[in-house]
N, C-alpha and C positions, 0 to 999 in steps of 0.2 A: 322757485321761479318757473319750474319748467309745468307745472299747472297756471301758473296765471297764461303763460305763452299759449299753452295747451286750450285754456277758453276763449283767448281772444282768433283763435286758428279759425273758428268757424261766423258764420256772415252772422245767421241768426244770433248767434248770442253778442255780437258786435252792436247787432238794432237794438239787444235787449238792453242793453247797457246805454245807447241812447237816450231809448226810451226813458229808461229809468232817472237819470241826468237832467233830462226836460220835463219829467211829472214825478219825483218822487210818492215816495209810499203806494203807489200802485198794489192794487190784488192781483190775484196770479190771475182770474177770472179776465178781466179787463184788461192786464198784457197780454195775455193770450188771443186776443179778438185783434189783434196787432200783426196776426199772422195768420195764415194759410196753412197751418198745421193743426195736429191736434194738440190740445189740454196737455194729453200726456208727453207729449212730443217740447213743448216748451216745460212743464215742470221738470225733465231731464238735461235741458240746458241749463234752465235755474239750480239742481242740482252741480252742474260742473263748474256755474258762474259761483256759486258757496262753496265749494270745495277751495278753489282758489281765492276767498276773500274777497272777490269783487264785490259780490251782495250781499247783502244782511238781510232778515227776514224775520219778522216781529209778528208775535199771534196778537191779532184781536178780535176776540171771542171766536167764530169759525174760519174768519178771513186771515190771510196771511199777507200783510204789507211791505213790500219789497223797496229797498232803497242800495244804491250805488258807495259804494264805498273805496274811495278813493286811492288809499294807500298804498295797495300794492302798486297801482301804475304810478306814482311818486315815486316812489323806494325803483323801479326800471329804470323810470326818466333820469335819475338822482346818479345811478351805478352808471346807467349808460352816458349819461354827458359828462359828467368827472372824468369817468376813467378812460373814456373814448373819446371827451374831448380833450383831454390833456396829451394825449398819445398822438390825437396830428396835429394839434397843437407844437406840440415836440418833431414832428416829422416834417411840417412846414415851416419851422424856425431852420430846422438843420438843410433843408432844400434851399432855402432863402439864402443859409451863410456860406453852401458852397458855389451858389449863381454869384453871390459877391466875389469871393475868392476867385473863382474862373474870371469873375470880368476885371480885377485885379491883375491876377497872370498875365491875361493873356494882351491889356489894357484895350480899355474900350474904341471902339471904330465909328467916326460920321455916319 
């Protein structure tokens, strides 16, 4: 988890990831014209975006076609909303039952 975090930390590789979303199978050639950097400069964010599984990268014959691969930010969304939405979930139930209790106590006022 701490490389997918790790590639989405930086903007460029954020656009590349758009990009990719909105035009799959792209060449490295033609995302690269997508930016004000160099070649080598996006094929090392492509490298961190595969390192962490967000891209996948398929030869054909010289070209390399690049596509977005979803699962890891699923499997974040998945961990993060279960387990963090159950926990305030839990923490605003228990807010909730002791505002009841208090207006209980203390009985409610016009």
């Amino acid at each position: 988890m701490d490389q997918i975090f790790h590639a989405l930390s930086h903007e460029t590789r954020r656009k590349i990831l758009d990009l990719l979303r909105d035009q799959p199978g792209q060449g490295v050639g033609v995302l690269a014209r997508s930016f004000d950097v160099s070649r080598i400069a996006i094929m090392n964010h492509l490298a961190v975006l595969e390192k962490a599984g967000l891209v996948i990268s398929e030869k054909d014959g010289r070209s390399r076609l690049l596509y977005l691969n979803l699962v890891p930010l699923q499997m974040i969304h998945e961990r993060w909303s279960d387990e963090y939405g159950a926990y305030w979930a839990g923490r605003v139930t228990a807010l909730k039952d002791l505002a009841e209790r208090k207006t209980a106590e203390g009985g409610e006022k016009p």
